[in-house]
N, C-alpha and C positions, 0 to 999 in steps of 0.2 A: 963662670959663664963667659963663653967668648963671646966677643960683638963681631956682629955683619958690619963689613964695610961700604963703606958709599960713597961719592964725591960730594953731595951735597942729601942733607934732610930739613925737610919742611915740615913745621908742625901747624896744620889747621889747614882747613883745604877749601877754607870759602874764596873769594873771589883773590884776595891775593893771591895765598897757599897754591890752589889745585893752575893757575894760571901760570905763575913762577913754575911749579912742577912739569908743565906743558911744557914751557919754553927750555926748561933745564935737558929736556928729554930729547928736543928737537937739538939742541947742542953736542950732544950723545955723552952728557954727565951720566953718570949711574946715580940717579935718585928714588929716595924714599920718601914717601908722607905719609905723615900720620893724623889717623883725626877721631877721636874721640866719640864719633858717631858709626853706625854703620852706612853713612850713606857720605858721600861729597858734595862739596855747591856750599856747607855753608849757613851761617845766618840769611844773610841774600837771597839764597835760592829757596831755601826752606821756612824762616821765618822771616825774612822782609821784604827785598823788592821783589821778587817775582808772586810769590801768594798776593800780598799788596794790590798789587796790578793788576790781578787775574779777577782780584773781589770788585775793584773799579773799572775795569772795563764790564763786569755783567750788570753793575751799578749804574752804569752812561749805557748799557743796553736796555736795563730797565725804564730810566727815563726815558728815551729815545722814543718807547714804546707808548708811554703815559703823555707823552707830546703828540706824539704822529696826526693827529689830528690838525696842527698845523700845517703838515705836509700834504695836507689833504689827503690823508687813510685814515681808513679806522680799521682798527684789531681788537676790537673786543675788549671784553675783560681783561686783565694783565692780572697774573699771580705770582706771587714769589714763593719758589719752592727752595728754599734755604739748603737745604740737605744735597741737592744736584750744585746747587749754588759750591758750596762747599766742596762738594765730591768732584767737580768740573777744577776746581781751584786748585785739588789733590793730585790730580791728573795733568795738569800742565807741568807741574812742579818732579812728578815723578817722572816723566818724560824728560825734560831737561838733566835730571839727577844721572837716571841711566847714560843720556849724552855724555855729560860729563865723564861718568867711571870709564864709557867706550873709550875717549881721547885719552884718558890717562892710559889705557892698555895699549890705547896703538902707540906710545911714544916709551913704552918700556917701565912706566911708571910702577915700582911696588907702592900699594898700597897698604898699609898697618893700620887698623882698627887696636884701638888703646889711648889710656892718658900718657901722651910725654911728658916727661921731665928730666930735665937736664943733669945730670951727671956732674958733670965737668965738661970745658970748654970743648973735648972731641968727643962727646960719648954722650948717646940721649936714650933711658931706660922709659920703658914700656911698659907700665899697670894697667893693670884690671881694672875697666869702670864700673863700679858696683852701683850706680845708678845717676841720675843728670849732678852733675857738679861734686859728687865724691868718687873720690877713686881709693883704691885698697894701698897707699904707700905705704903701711907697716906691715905688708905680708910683702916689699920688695918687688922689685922688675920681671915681669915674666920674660923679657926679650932685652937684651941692649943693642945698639946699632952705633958705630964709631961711623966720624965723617968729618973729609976734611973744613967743610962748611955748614952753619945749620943758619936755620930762616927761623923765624918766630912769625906766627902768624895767627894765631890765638881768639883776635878779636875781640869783639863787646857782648855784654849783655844789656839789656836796658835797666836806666837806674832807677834805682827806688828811693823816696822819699822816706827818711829815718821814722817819723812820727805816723806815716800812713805806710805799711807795710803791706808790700801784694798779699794775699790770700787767695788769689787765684781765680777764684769766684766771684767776688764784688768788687773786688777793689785789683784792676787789674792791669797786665805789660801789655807792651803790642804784639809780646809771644801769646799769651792766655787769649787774648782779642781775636788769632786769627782759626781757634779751633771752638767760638761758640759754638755751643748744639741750636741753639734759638737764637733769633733776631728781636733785640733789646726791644723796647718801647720808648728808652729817654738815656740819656748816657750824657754825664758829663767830662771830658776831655780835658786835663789839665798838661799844660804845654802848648804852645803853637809855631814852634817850630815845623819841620818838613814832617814827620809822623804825626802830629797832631793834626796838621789841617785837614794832611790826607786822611787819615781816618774819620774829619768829621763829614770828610764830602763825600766820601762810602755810605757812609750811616743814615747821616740826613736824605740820602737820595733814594735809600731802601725805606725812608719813611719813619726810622728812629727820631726823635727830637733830641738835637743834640743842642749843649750848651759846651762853648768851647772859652778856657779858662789861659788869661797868660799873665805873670805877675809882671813883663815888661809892660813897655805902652803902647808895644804896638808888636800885629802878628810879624813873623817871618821875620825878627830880627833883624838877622844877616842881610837880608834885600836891600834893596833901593828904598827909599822912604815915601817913594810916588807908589810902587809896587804895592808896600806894602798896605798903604792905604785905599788902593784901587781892592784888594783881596777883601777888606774890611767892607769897603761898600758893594760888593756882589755877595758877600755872606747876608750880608742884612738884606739882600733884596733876595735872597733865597730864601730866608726863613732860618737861618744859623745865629743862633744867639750868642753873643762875639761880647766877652770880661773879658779887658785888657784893665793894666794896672791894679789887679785883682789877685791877689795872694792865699793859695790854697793854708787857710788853716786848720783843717781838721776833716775825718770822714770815717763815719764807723758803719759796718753793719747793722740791718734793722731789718723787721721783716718785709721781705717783698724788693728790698733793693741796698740803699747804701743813703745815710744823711751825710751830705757835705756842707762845711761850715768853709765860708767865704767872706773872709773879712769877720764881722758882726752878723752875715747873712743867712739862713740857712735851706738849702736847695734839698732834694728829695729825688732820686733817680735808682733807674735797673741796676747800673755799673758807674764807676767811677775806673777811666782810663788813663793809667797815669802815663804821660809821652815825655819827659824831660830830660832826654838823652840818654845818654848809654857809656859805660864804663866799661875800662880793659878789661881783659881778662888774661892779668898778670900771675894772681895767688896759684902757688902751686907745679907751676911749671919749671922751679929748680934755680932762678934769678941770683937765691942768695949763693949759690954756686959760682956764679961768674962775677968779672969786673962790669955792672952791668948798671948804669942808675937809672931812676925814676926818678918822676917831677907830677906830682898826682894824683901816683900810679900812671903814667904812661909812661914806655921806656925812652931814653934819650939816645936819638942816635943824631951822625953829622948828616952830611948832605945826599952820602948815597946808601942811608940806613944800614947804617956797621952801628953795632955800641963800642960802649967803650972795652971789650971783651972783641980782642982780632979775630977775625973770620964768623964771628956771629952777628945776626941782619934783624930785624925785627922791620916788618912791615903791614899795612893795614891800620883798624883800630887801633891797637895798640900803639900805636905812636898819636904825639899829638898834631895831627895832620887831617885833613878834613873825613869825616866819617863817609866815606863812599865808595864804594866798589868798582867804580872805574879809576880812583886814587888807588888803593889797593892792588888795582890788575899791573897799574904801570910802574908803581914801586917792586911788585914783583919781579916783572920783566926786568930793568933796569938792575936788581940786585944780581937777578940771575949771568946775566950777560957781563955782568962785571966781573962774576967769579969767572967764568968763560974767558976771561983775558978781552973783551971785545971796547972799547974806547966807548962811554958812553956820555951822556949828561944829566945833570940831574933833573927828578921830575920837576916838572914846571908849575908849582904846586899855584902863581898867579895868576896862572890862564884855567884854572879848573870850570868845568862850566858847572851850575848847579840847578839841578832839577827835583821842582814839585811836583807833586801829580796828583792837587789838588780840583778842583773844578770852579773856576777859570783857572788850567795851568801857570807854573811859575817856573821861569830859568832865566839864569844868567849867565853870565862868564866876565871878568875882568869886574874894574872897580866900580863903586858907585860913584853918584852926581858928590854926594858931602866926602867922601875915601877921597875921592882925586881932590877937593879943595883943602881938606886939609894935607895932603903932601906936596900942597903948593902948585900944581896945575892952575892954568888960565883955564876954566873949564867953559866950554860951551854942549848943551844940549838941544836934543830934537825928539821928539816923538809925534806917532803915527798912531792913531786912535783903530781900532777893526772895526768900529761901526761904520767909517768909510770903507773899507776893502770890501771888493765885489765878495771876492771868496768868502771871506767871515757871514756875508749876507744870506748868501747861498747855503752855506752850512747851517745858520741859526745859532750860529755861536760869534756874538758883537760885543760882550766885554773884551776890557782890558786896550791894549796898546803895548807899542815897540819903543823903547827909549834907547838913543845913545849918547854917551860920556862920551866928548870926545874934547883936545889938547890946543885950544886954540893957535896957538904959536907953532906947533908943526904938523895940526892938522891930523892926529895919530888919535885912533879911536882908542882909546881906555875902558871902556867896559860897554857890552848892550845889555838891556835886561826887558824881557816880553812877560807879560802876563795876559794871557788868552789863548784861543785853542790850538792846539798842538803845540803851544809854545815850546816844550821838551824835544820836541823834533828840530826843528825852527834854530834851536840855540847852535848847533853846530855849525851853522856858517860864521856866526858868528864867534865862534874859537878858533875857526880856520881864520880869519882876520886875526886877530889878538895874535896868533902865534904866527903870522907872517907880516906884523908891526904895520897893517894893513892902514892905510888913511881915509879918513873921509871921503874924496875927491876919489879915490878909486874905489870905492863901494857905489859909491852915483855912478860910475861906467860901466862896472859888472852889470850887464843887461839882465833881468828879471823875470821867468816866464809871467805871463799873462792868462788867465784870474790865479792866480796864487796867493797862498797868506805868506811866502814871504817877498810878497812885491808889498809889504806890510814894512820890512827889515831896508829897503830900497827908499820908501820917501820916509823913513826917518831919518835917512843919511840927507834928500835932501830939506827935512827940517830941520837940522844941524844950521846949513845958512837961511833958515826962513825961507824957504821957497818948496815945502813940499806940493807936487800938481794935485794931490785928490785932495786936501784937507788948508 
């Protein structure tokens, strides 16, 4: 069988892959991607953030609705019609999908429906998927494709807990979560990481009773430790029933829902959602083929994601580098342009900003208040409450506040991090700082529209020297 040749092939076309493959095309590399579905986008666009976001934004419309009577309206009865809910969800996602295939056509991109697997270092064979996660490798390659470069780009799935194993139906991913036919009654949530909270602020807001389960001591790990406690007392005042230092041990099937066993304890619910990350998706794509290691299961590459296997890239989930799709888009890019001969740098993986989109939002970028003390920073902090911001008032959304980490000695801001409304939008000024080594003293002069939430981001710069004006 002879193979197609290419300059470069990508295999997996979620938010690295089909992004990489854009940029390779605009280069005018001859590229192929391959992906295992018949559609492009992705985890991301199919099962995570964009469905995600599409179920909490009709989730903050629903509320919206169930409040208005503070706004002085009334609307009537409010109903949830799950099935449009769903169907509207379906729809945003299938819109985006087609987007996508559009761009890959306008830039020349083939696209291959099939499992790849690698060959050998220039050559990547193309099976038959005979259904989600098996493919037919002992019936061989329907297709081979040589190239002088290939991407890995493969991704995650969410992981499973050894002793409580999905079943699909009770005990379930954030894949199984987002194609309920019915809207639970009670769901308990183990993880509290970024898919954890976010699914409990979906849930509890459509009126589920959620119980959110984290065997740390505290949600949102990775945050700020102000954050992450500001997150714990607006759950509680929501009606989010918050086990931290609570270790999932046990949960079976039973009629009617799922018994979970918590600690000594034992809880009674519709679903049990298991959130506690997600895992490569190495097996199978041909590794032991190349010079290529893992540490994990994630593959190791250096700084501009090469393995140790010349001209092969692995980017996205499958490295150990933070699980997010605007990570993913810029390793792609960055890979891409390198094979391109184009001078690049590597991703800036410290200025990442991170976002929740939970209810009160969460984002950050750069370090926390205890990161920066222990790597020896003089640290000085400020923060700005939203129950003083006109805007936050106006809107009805006054949890949370604006913190910045910043370097006493040269005045250089090291991390902000916001938990309150819009905060996910919000965070972007604050990574444009970070990556232009921006300082305190000039975030106080950057003028600030007026009512704004991020005239929020503006007197926590000057509560940095104690002298914020509204607070």
């Amino acid at each position: 069988m002879s193979a197609d040749r290419f300059d470069i092939v990508i295999v997996g076309s979620g938010p690295g892959g089909y992004v990489a493959a854009i940029r390779a095309g605009q280069l005018g590399l001859k590229t192929a991607l391959i992906e295992k579905d018949p559609f492009q986008g992705g985890t991301c666009l199919h099962r995570g953030c964009i469905p995600t976001k599409a179920l909490l934004e009709n989730a903050s419309r629903y509320r919206d609705l169930l409040e208005a009577s503070e706004f002085g309206l009334s609307v009537g009865e409010v109903e949830i019609d799950w099935a449009r809910i769903q169907a509207r969800k379906d729809g945003v996602v299938r819109q985006l999908s087609r987007g996508v295939a559009g761009l890959l056509k306008k830039q020349n991109v083939e696209v291959v429906t099939g499992w790849a697997r690698v060959m050998n270092p220039g050559t990547v064979g193309i099976y038959e998927k005979t259904e989600y996660g098996r493919i037919g490798l002992d019936r061989g390659p329907v297709r081979t494709i040589s190239a002088d470069h290939i991407v890995l780009a493969t991704g995650s799935v969410p992981r499973e807990i050894g002793s409580v194993p999905f079943d699909g139906r009770r005990i379930i991913s954030s894949d199984h979560v987002l194609e309920l036919e019915t809207l639970p009654e009670s769901m308990v949530i183990v993880g509290a990481g970024a898919v954890g909270v976010e699914f409990a602020s979906i849930f509890h807001r459509f009126g589920t009773r959620v119980t959110l389960v984290e065997a740390l001591p505290r949600l949102l790990p990775i945050e700020d430790h102000d954050v992450s406690a500001e997150l714990a007392r607006s759950f509680g005042r929501q009606g989010i029933e918050v086990r931290t230092d609570t270790p999932l041990t046990g949960a079976k099937p039973v009629d009617g829902g799922v018994e979970v066993t918590l600690g000594s304890e034992l809880l009674t619910a519709n679903l049990v959602l298991i959130a506690i990350g997600r895992a490569p998706v190495t097996e199978g794509v041909g590794l032991e083929n190349l010079r290529v290691e893992t540490n994990d299961g994630y593959i190791v590459v250096d700084e501009y994601c090469e393995t140790g296997e010349p001209g092969v890239y692995a980017i996205g989930d499958v490295n150990p580098t933070p699980w997010l799709a605007h990570v993913a888009s810029m390793e792609g890019v960055m890979v891409v342009e390198r094979i391109a001969g184009h001078d690049v740098q590597p991703v800036p993986y410290a200025e990442t900003p991170n976002c929740t989109y939970c209810e009160p939002e969460v984002a950050s970028v750069g370090l926390t208040e205890n990161d920066a003390g222990d790597q020896g920073f003089d640290v000085r902090t400020g923060s700005f409450p939203f129950l003083a911001s006109g805007r936050a008032q106006i809107a009805g959304h006054t949890d949370g506040f604006v913190k910045i980490v910043a370097d006493a000695r040269y005045d250089e801001v090291l991390g902000i991090h916001i938990i309150g409304h819009k905060a996910t939008e919000l965070i972007a000024e604050a990574s444009a700082i970070l990556r232009l080594e921006g300082t305190v003293a000039e975030l106080i002069h950057t003028i600030h529209a007026h009512p704004t939430l991020s005239e929020s981001v503006h007197e926590a710069a000057h509560a940095v020297y104690g002298e914020a004006i509204h607070y």
